[in-house]
BAKOL-766018 format. One record per residue (C-alpha): residue number from 1; residue in three letters; x, y, z. Coordinates in steps of 0.001 Angstrom, whole numbers, plus 500000, padded with zeros to 6 digits. Layout:
BEGIN
(NUM, 'Ala', (X, Y, Z))
...
% end
This chain:
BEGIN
(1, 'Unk', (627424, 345268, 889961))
(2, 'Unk', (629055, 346644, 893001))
(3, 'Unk', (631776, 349084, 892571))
(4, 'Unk', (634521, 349850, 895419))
(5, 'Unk', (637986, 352110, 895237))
(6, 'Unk', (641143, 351112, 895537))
(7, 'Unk', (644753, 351743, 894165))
(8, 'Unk', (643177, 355248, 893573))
(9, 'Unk', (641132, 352941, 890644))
(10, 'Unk', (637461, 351790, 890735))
(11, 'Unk', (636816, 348190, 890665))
(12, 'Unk', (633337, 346453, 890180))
(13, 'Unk', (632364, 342753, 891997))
(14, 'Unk', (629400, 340794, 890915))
(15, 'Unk', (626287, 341107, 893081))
(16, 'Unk', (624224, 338561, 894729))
(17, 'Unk', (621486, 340093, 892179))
(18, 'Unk', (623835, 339992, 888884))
(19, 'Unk', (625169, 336655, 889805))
(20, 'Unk', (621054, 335351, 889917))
(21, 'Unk', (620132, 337236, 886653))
(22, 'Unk', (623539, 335654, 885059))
(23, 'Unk', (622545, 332102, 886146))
(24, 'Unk', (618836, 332813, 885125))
(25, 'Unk', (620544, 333801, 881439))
(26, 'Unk', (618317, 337294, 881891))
(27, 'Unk', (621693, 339393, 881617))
(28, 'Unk', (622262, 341224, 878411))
(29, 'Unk', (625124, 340023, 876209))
(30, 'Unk', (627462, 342351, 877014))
(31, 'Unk', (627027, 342694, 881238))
(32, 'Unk', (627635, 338296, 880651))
(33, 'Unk', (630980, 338803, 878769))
(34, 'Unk', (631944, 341561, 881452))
(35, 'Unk', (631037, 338940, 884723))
(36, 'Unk', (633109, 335868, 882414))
(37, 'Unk', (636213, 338176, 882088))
(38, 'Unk', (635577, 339805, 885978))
(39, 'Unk', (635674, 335909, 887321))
(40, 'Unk', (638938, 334960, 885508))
(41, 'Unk', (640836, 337120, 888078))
(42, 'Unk', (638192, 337511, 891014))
(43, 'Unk', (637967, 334259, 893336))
(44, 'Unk', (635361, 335787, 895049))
(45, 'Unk', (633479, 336731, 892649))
(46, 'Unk', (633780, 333342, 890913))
(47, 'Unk', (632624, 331590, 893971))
(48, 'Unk', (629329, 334087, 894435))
(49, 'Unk', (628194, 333058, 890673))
(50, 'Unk', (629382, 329792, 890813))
(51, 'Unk', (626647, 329160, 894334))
(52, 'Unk', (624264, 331112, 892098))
(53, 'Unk', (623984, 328278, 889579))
(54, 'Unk', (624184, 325895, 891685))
(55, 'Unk', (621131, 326359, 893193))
(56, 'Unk', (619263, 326218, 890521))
(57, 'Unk', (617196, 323091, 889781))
(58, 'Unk', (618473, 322579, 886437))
(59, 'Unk', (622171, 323458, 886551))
(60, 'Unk', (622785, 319527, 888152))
(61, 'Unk', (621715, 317992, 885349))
(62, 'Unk', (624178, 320765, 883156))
(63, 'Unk', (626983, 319921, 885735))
(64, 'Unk', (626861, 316350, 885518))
(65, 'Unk', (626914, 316118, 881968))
(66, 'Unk', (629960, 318412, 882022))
(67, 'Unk', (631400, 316333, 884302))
(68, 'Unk', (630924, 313261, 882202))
(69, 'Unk', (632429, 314430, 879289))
(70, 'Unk', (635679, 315809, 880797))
(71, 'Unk', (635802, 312227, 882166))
(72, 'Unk', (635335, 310667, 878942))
(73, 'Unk', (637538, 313025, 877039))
(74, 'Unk', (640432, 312064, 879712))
(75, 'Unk', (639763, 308439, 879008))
(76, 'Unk', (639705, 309062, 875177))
(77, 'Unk', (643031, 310771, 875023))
(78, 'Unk', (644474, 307848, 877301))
(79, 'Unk', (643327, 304920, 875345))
(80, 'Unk', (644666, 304234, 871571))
(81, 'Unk', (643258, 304085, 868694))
(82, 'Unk', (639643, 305893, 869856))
(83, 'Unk', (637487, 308220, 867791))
(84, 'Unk', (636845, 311252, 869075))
(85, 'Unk', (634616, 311345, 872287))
(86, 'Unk', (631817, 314906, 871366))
(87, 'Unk', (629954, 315765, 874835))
(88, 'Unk', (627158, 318463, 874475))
(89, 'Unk', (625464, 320197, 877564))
(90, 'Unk', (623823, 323385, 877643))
(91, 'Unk', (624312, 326430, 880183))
(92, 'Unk', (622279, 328385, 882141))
(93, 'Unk', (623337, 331484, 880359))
(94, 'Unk', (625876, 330773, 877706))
(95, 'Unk', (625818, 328924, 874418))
(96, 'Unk', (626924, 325114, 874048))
(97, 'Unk', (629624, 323746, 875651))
(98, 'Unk', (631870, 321456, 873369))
(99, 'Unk', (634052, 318950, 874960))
(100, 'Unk', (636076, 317015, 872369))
(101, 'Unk', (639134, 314326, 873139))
(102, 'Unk', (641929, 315264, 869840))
(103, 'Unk', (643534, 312306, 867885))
(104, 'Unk', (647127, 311943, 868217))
(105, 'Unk', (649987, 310719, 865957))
(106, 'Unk', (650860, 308016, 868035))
(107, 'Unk', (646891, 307153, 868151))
(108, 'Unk', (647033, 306294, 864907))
(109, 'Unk', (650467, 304531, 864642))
(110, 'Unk', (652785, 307341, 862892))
(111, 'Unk', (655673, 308699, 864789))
(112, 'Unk', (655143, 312368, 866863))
(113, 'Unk', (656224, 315216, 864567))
(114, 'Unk', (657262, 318339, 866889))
(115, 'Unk', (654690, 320927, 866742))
(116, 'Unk', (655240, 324163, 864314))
(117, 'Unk', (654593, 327309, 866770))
(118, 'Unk', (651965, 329449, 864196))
(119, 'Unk', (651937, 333137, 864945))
(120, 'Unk', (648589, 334667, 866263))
(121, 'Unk', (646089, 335797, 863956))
(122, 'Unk', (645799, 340314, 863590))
(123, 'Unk', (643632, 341638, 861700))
(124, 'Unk', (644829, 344043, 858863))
(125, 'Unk', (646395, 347354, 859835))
(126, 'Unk', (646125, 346792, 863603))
(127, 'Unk', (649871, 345462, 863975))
(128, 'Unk', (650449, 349029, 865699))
(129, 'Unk', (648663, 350833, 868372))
(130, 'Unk', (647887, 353705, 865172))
(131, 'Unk', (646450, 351085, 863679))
(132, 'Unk', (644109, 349673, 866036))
(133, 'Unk', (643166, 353029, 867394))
(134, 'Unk', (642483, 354006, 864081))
(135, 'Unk', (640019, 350520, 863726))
(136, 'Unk', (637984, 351646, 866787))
(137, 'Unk', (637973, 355366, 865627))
(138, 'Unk', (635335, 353852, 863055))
(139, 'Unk', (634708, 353626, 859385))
(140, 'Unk', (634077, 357427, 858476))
(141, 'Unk', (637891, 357920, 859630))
(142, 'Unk', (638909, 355516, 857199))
(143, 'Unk', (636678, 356818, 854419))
(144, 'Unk', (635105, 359977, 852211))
(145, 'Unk', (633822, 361356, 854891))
(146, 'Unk', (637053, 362579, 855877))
(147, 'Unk', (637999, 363701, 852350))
(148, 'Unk', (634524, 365490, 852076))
(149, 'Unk', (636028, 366938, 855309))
(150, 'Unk', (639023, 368529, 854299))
(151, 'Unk', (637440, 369633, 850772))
(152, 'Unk', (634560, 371469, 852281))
(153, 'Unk', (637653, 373870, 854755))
(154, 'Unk', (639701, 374175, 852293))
(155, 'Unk', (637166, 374999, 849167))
(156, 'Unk', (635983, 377631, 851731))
(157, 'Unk', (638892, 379218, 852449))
(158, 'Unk', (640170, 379051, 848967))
(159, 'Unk', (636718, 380276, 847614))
(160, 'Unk', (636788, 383330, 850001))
(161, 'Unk', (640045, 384215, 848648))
(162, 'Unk', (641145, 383013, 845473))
(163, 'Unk', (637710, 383118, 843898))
(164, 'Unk', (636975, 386873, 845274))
(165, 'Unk', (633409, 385759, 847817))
(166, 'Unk', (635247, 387545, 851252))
(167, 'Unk', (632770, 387897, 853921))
(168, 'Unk', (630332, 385939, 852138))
(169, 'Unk', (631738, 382305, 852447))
(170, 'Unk', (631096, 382540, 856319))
(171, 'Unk', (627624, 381986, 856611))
(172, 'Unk', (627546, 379347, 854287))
(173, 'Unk', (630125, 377395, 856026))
(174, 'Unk', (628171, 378035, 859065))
(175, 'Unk', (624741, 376501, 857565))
(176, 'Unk', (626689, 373353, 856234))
(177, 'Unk', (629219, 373150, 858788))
(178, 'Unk', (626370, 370851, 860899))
(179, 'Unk', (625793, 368631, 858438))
(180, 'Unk', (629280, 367049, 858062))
(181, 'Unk', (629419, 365835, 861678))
(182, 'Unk', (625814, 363875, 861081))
(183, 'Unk', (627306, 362481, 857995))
(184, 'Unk', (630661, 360896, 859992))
(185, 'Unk', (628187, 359733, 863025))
(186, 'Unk', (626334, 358271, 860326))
(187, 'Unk', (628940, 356323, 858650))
(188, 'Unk', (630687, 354982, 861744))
(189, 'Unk', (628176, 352609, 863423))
(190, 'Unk', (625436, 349783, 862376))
(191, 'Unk', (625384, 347210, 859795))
(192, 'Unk', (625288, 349484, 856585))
(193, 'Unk', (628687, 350852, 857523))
(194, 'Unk', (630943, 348363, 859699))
(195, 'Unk', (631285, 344793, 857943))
(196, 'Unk', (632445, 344007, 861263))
(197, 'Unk', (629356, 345156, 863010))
(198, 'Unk', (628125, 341911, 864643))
(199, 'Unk', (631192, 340830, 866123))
(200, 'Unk', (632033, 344663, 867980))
(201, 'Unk', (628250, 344658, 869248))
(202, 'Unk', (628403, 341301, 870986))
(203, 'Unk', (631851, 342499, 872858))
(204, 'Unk', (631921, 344354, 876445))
(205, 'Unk', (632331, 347483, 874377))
(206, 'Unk', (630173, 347522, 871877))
(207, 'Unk', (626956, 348906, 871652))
(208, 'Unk', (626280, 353082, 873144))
(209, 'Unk', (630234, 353158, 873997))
(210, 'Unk', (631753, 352515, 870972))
(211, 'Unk', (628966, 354520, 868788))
(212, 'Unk', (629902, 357286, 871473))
(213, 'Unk', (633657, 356918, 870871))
(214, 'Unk', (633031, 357037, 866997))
(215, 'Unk', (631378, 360039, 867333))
(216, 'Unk', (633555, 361471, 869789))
(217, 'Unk', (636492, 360622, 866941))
(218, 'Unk', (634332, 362123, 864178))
(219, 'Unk', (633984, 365216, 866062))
(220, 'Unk', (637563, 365496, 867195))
(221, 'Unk', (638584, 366056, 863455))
(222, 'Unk', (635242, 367976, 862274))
(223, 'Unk', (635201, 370623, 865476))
(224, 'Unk', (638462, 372056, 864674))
(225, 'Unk', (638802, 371809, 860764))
(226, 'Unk', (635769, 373714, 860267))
(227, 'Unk', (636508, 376127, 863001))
(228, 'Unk', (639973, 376959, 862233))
(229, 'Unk', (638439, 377433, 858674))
(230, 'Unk', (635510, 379837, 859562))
(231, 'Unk', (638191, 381264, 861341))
(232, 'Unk', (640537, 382356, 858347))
(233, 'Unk', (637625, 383359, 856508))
(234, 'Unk', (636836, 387845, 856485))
(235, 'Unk', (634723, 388405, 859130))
(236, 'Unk', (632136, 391342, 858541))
(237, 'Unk', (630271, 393146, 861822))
(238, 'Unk', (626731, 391617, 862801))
(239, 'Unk', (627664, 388164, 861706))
(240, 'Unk', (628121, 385256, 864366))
(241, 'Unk', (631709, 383641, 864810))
(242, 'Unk', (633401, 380904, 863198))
(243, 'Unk', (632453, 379186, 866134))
(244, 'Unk', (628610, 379621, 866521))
(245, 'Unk', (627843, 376506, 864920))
(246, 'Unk', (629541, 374375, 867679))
(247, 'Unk', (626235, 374118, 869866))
(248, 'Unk', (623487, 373854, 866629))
(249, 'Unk', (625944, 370371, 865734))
(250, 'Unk', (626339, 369023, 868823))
(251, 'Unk', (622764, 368981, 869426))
(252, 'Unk', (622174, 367504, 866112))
(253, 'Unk', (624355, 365186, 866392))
(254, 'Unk', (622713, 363951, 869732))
(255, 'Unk', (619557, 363758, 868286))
(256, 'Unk', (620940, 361854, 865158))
(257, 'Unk', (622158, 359620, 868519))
(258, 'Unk', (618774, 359202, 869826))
(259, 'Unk', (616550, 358869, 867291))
(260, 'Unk', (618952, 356124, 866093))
(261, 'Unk', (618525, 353903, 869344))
(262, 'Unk', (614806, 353998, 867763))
(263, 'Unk', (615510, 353434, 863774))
(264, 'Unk', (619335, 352659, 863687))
(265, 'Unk', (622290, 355094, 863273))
(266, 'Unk', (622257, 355777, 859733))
(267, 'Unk', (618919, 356195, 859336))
(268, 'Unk', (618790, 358812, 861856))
(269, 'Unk', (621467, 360699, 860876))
(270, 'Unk', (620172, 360987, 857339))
(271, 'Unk', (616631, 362383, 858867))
(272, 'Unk', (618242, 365017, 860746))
(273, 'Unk', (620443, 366124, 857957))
(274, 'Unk', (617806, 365559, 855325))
(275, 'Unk', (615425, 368032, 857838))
(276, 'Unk', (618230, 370349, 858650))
(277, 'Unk', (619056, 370375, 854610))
(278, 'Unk', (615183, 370975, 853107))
(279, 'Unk', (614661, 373747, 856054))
(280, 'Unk', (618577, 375964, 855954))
(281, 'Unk', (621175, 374609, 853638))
(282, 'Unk', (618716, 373717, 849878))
(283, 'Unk', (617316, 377517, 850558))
(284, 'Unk', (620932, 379023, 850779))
(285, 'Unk', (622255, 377170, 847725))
(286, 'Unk', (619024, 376767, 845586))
(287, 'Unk', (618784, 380630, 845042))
(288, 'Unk', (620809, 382784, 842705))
(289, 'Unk', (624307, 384233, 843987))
(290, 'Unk', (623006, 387540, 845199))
(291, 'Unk', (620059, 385962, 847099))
(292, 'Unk', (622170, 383042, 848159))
(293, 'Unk', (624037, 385321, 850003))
(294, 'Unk', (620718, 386772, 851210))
(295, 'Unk', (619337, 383557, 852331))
(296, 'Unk', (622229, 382751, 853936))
(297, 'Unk', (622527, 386230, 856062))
(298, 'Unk', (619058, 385647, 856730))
(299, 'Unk', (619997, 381926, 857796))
(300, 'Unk', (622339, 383329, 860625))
(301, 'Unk', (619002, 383777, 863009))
(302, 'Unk', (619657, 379948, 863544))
(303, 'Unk', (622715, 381009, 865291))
(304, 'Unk', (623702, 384493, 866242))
(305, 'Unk', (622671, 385332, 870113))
(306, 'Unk', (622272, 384363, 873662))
(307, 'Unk', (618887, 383105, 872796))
(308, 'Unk', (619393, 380686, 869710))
(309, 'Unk', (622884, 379320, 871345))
(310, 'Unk', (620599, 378409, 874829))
(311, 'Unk', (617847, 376702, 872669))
(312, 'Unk', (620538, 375128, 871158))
(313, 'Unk', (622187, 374421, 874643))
(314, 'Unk', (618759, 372795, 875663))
(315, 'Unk', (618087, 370421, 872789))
(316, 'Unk', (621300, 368858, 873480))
(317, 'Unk', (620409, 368262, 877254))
(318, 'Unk', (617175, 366930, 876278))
(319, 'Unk', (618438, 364779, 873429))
(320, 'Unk', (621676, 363787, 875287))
(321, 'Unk', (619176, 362722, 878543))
(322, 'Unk', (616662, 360291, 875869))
(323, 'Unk', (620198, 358940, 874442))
(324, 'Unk', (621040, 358001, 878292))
(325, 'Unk', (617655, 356315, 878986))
(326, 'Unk', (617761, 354599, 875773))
(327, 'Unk', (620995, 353040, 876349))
(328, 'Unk', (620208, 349288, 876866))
(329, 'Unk', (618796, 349795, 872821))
(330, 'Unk', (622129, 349655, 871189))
(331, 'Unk', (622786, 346133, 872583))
(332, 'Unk', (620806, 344829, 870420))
(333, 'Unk', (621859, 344519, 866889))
(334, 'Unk', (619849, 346690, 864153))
(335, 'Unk', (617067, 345135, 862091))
(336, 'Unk', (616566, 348289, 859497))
% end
């Protein structure tokens, strides 16, 4: 794809290499849907593929057979009384191609009725822009996850004050606070968690950007619930911040990311919270009340100075730069 400005916009043409691949049906499913809707509006564009599969040896005998059944579908609809005329032919890069000539009321000798106009087909709770941008946000939006959301900041708050903890609640919050987000990523992409999986991952944006706007929406509502709530909670000197678990989850989150282009999304979300879990968070909450409180001082290493916030820092370069080169993965749909 070639990509030029203009109207202060960027706008992408198909290349003499993309148009080849496309007529070779090499593309991937969703660069194929992106040149059919480019050449609806591009002229040029349309007539750079359209040489492109021309010149291949066995787009004639495609083209001809298209031909011929246009032909005979005109000559169907004209004559009275014929059965439907079905044409099949096969493209270079896209499915079959159906051609079929309808039957008619005055075909078949009853008088024209004038045709009911039928509203277009929505789909549930998208009849407003809410509503649809809720639908893309992804299924953890829709579901517990949120509800575990808002129970975990406001249990903490109300356990730091109504049930007496203080300056206790903080670390825990901080050692569980990454989990949530890995749980929401987890829940908003693949076949175990969007019935409507299939259909979004053979569209123009499926695949890596709309698992990267689900996240994106997951953290959104996670990054300031839990800070705002680590926030409100009594702060005691030599602790890290409400906000030093923002780094330890993002990279977490990007390696949930990347392992999944290996072993789908849910699955690697639940390793890295399952590892994250066994090694911090089981520890904390596994040990009586005074050595929970220990444990989870003691868990604060994982996130209190310039050093642990920069290892932190480079995880999520490293994981965020194996999530770009494994990309192309998420256009394929997930087998486990």
């Amino acid at each position: 794809m070639t990509t030029t400005g203009g109207a202060g916009m960027p706008h992408w043409h198909v290349s003499e290499e993309l148009a080849g691949r496309y007529a070779a049906g090499s593309v991937p499913e969703t660069d194929a849907w992106s040149v059919e809707k480019h050449v609806e509006t591009c002229g040029g564009c349309a007539a750079r593929l359209s040489a492109a599969v021309r010149v291949r040896p066995e787009s004639g005998a495609v083209l001809d057979g298209v031909r011929a059944g246009v032909l005979a579908a005109v000559a169907a609809e004209a004559a009275p009384a014929k059965k439907p005329v079905r044409v099949a032919a096969r493209g270079p890069a896209r499915g079959l191609v159906r051609l079929t000539a309808p039957r008619t009321a005055a075909a078949d000798g009853a008088p024209a009725k004038k045709p009911v106009p039928v509203a277009p087909f929505r789909f549930a709770g998208a009849a407003t822009r809410a509503g649809r941008l809720l639908w893309a946000a992804g299924p953890a939006l829709r579901g517990s996850w949120l509800v575990a959301l808002v129970l975990v900041a406001v249990g903490a708050v109300a356990l730091a004050y109504g049930a007496g903890a203080g300056e206790a609640v903080r670390p825990l919050l901080l050692v569980v606070a990454p989990v949530l987000p890995l749980a929401g990523v987890g829940l908003s992409y693949g076949r175990h968690a969007d019935p409507m999986y299939e259909i979004t991952a053979a569209t123009p944006s499926g695949g890596l950007r709309l698992l990267l706007t689900r996240t994106a929406a997951v953290l959104v509502l996670s990054i300031p619930a839990l800070t705002l709530a680590g926030a409100a909670l009594p702060a005691s000197a030599g602790r890290p911040g409400a906000a030093a678990w923002l780094l330890p989850g993002l990279a977490m989150t990007l390696a949930a990311l990347a392992l999944g282009s290996y072993v789908g999304c849910r699955t690697g979300a639940t390793s890295i919270a399952v590892a994250w879990a066994a090694a911090v968070v089981l520890p904390v909450f596994a040990a009586s009340p005074p050595a929970a409180l220990a444990a989870a001082t003691g868990a604060a290493r994982y996130f209190a100075g310039p050093a642990a916030q920069a290892a932190w820092a480079a995880g999520a370069l490293v994981c965020a730069a194996l999530l770009a080169v494994r990309r192309r993965s998420f256009d394929h749909l997930e087998t486990l």
